[in-house]
C-alpha positions in Angstrom: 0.0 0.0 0.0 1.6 3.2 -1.4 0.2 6.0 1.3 1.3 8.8 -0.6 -0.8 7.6 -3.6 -3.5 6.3 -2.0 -4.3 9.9 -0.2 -2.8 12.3 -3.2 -5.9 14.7 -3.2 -7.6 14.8 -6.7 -9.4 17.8 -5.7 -8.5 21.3 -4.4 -10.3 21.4 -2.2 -8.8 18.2 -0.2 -5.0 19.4 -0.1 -3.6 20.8 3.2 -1.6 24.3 3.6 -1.0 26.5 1.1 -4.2 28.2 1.6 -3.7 31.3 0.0 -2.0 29.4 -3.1 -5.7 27.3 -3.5 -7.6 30.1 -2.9 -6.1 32.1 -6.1 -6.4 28.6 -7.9 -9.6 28.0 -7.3 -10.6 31.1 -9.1 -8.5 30.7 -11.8 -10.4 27.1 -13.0 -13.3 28.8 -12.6 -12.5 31.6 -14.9 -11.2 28.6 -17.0 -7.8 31.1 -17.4 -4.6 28.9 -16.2 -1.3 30.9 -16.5 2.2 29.4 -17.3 3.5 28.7 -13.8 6.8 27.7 -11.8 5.7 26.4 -8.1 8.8 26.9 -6.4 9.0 25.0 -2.5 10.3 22.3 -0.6 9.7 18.3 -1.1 6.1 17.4 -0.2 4.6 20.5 -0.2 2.3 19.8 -2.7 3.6 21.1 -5.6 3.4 17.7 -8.1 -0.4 17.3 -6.8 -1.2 20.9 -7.5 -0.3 20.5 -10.9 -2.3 17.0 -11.7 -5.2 18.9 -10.3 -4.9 21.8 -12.1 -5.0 19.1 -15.2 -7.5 17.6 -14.3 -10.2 20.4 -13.1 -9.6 21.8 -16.5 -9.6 18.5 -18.7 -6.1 18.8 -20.0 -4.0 15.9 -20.4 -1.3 15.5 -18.2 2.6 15.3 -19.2 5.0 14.8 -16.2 9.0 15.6 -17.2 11.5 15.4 -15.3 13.9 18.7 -15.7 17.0 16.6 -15.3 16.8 14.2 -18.0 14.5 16.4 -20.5 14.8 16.7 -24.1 13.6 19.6 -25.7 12.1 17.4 -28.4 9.7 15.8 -25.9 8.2 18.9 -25.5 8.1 19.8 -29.0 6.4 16.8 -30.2 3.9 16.9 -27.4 2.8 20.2 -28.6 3.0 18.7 -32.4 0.5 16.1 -31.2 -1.9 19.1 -30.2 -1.7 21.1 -33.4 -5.1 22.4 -34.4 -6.5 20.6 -31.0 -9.4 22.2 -29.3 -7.5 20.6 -26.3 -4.3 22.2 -24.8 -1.7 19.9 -22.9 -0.5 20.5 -19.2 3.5 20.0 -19.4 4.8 19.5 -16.0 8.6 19.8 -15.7 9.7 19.1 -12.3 13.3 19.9 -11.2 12.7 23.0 -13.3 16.1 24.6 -12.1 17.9 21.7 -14.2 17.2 23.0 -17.5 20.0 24.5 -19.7 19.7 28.3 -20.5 19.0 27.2 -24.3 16.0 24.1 -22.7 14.6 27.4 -21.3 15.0 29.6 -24.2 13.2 27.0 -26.2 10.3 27.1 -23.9 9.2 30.8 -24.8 7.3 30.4 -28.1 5.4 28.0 -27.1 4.5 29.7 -23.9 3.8 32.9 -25.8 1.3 31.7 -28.0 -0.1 29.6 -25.5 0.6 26.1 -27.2 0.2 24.4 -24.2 0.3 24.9 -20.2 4.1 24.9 -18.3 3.9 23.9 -15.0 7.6 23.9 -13.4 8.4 22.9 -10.2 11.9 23.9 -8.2 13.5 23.8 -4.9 15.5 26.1 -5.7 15.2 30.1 -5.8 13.7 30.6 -9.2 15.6 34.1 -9.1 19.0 32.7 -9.7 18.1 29.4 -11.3 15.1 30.9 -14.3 16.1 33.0 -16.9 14.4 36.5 -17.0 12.8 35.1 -20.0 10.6 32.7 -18.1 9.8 34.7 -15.2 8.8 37.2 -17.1 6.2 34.6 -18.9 5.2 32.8 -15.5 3.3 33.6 -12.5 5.7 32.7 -9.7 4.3 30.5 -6.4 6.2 29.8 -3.4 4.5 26.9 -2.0 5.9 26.8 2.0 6.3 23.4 4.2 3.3 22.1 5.4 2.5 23.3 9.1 2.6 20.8 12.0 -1.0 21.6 11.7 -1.4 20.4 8.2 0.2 17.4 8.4 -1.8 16.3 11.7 -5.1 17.1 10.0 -3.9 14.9 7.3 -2.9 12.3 9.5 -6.1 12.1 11.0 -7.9 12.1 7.8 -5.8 8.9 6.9 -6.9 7.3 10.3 -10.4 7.5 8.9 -9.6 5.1 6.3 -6.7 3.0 7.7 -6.6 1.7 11.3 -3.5 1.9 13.3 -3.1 3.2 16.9 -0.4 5.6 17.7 0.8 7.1 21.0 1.1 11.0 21.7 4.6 10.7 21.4 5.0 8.6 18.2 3.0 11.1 16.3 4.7 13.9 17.8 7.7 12.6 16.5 6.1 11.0 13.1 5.1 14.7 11.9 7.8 17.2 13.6 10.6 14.7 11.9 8.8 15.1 8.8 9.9 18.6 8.4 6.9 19.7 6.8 7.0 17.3 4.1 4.2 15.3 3.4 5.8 12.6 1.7 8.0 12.1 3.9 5.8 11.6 6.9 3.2 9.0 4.3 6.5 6.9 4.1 7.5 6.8 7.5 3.7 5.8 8.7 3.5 3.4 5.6 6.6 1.3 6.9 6.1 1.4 10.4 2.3 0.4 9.8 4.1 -2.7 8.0 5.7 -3.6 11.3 2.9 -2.9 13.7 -0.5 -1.3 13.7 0.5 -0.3 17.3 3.1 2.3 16.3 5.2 3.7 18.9 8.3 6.1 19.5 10.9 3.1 19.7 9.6 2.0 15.7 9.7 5.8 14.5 13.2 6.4 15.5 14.6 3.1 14.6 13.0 3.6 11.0 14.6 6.7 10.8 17.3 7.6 13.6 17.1 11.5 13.0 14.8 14.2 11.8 14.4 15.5 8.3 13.4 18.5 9.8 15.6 21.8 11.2 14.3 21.0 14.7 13.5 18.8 17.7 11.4 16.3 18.6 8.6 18.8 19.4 6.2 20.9 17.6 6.8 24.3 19.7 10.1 23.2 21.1 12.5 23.6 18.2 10.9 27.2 17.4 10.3 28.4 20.6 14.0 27.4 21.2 15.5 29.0 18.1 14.0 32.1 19.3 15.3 32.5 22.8 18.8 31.6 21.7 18.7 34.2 18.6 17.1 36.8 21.5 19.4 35.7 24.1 22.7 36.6 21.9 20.8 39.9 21.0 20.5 41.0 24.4 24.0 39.8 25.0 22.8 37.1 27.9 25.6 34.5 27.4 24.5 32.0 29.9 20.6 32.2 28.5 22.2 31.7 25.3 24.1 29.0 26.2 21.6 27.4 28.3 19.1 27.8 24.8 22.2 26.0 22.6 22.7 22.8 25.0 18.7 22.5 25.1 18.8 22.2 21.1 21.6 20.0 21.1 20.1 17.8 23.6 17.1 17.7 21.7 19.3 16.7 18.6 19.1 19.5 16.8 21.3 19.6 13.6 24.7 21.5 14.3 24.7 22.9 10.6 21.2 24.7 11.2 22.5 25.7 14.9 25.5 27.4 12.8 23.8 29.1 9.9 21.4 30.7 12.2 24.0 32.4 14.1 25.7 33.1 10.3 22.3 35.1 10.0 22.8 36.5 13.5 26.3 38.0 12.9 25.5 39.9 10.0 21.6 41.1 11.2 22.4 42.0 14.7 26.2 42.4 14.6 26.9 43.5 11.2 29.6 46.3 11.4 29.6 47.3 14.5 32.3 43.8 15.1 32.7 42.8 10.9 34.5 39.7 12.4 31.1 38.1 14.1 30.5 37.3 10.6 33.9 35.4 9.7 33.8 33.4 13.1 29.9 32.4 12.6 31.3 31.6 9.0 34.0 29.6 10.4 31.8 27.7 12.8 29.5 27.0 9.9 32.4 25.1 8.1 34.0 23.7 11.2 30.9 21.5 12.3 30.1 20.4 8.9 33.3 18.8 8.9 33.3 17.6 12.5 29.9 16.8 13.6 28.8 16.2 17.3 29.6 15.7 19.8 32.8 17.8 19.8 30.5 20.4 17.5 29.3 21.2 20.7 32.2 23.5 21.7 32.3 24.9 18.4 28.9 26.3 18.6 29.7 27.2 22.3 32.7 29.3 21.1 30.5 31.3 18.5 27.3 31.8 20.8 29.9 33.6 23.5 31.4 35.9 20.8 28.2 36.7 19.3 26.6 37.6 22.6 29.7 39.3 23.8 30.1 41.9 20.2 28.3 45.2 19.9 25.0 44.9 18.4 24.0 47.1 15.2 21.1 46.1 12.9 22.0 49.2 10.5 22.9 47.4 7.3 19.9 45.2 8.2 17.2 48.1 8.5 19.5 49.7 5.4 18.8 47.2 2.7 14.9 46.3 4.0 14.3 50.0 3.4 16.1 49.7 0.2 14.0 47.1 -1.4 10.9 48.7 0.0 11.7 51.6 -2.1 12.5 49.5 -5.2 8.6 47.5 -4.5 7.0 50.3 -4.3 8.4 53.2 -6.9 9.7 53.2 -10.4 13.1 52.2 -11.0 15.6 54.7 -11.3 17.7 55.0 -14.9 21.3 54.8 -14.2 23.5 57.7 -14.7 24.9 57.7 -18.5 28.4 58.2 -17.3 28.1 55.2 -15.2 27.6 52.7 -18.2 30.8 51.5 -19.5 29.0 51.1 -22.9 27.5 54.7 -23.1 29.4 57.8 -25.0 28.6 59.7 -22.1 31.3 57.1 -20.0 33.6 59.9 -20.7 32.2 61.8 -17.9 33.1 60.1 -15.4 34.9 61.1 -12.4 37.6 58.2 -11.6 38.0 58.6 -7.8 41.4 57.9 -7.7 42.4 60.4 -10.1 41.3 62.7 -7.2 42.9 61.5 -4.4 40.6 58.5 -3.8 37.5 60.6 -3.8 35.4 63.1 -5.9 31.6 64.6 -5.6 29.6 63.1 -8.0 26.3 61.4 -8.2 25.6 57.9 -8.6 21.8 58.1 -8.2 19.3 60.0 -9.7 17.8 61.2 -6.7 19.4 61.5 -3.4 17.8 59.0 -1.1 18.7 57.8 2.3 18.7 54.0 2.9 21.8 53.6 5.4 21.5 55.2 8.8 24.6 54.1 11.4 24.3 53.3 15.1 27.9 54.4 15.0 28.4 51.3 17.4 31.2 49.4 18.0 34.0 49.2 14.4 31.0 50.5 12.8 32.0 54.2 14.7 35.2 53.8 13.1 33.5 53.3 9.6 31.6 56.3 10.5 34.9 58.2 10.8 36.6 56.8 7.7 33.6 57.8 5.2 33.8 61.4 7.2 37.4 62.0 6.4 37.1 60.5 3.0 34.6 62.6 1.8 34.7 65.8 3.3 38.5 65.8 4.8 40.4 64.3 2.2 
């Protein structure tokens, strides 16, 4: 009995999460008007299922490719077979991030003149792995990991229909390990069923020893955790933060997410005001990838008390939020002709070194004021070096 199968929703209407992703798609099958998408989200959050039900709501037929292995003439003859249909195929391409630059390219007559429907479906950040090209032709959906929520409703909804018993505990574990991937969590209940219908905690963890997910054991532990560590090294507590970090590692928390987060840390609550927070979390990062518990332990140890130790400044944070707020919400702004190496006007420019290492000139059209310093910390010192090199030099 394949679980993940036998309970793949066929209607909309039956998935879990994604709510405001169904919603949208909902309307579209009723306005019968289905644009050229890329869903773009982790394993097992829906995105294959989305796509089959899409086909089916709107009677197209179905072609599944995988991105790694494609041939562009699969798709072409697909389309050939349609020529002068009243019916319009559904092309899936999952792993849509594999594609070529030219696989891509070839995609964008079709797509224009609405030959057939593109579905593409990535884990990876369609913004460095799509050409413009297709973005520009497809409506972009991030499809999030299911909630612990979702994948308990969905749980229970599989209970209606196949009995087993399971303990608090075991299904505690059985979804939180699951890391919000529904797949993931079918298989795990599938072979544990196949060992006993009375699952327990002991099965669970010897079918699979540690969690898929970036957390504990627990549904609120592994978050609520996270954030008092990350709020402990902002207010510079060292022994809450410490105290935080042993809790996660107890709870076997993996030591590459316990490093990147405190990556994150150094350079959003750090930043400038100690540059090096960033080269040490950096360091940490590398050093337990390579090393692995338990002598990780220290490791992370080492970085939390550095971190909570440095001077805090969010500025480059706050700096580049306000920054792409701008760029959301105004037109964007042509860039100086004498900036563009390919421009006539490139003649105008003002090469700073030619003056000493700095001249007044203007590399936006407008002045506007992203960057505002907490002069705290080295960051005081950057304060002083911009001062003399503009106005003192």
């Amino acid at each position: 009995m394949n679980l993940s199968l036998k309970f793949r929703p066929t209607k909309i209407s039956q998935m879990v999460g994604q709510d405001d992703i169904r919603e949208i798609f909902t309307k579209f099958i009723e306005n019968k008007n289905i644009p050229h998408s890329l869903f773009y989200g982790t394993a097992g959050s829906g995105k294959t299922t989305m796509a089959k039900i899409i086909a089916k709501e709107m009677d197209y037929e179905f072609f599944e490719l995988d991105g790694a292995n494609l041939k562009s003439e699969e798709v072409r003859k697909i389309i050939a077979k349609f020529d002068g249909s009243l019916y319009l195929p559904l092309i899936f391409i999952d792993e849509f991030h594999r594609l070529s630059k030219t696989q891509q390219e070839t995609l964008l007559i079709p797509m224009e003149e609405k030959k057939c429907i593109i579905i593409g479906a990535t884990t990876e950040n369609p913004k460095f792995s799509v050409s413009s090209g297709i973005r520009s032709r497809m409506m972009i959906f991030e499809f999030k990991p299911l909630s612990y929520r979702d994948l308990e409703l969905l749980l229970a909804d599989i209970q209606k229909s196949v009995y087993f018993e399971i303990d608090e505990s075991a299904k505690d574990y059985l979804i939180s390990s699951s890391g919000g991937d529904a797949r993931s969590m079918l298989n795990l209940l599938e072979y544990a069923l196949s060992v006993d219908k009375n699952i327990n905690l002991k099965i669970l963890k010897t079918l699979r020893c540690s969690s898929f997910s970036e957390g504990s054991s627990s549904k609120d532990t592994h978050y609520n955790l996270i954030s008092a560590m990350i709020k402990s090294l902002r207010g510079s507590d060292i022994d809450a933060a410490i105290y935080y970090l042993a809790r996660l590692i107890a709870a076997e928390e993996e030591p590459e997410f316990l490093a990147r987060r405190m990556v994150i840390f150094a350079s959003e609550d750090i930043g400038n005001a100690n540059p090096n927070a960033l080269n040490v979390a950096t360091n940490t990062m590398l050093a337990v990838s390579k090393i692995g518990y338990p002598e990780a332990r220290i490791i992370l140890s080492q970085c939390a008390v550095y971190l909570a130790s440095s001077p805090k400044s969010n500025s480059s944070y706050k700096a580049i939020n306000l920054a792409l707020d701008y760029i959301a919400k105004n037109p964007a702004l042509p860039v100086p002709p004498y900036l563009i190496n390919t421009d006539e006007a490139k003649k105008d420019y003002l090469y700073p070194h030619d003056f000493g290492g700095w001249v007044e000139q203007k590399y936006m059209q407008k002045d506007i004021k992203f960057y505002y310093s907490n002069s705290i910390g080295f960051e005081k010192t950057l304060d002083d070096w911009i001062e003399k090199i503009k106005f003192k030099n």
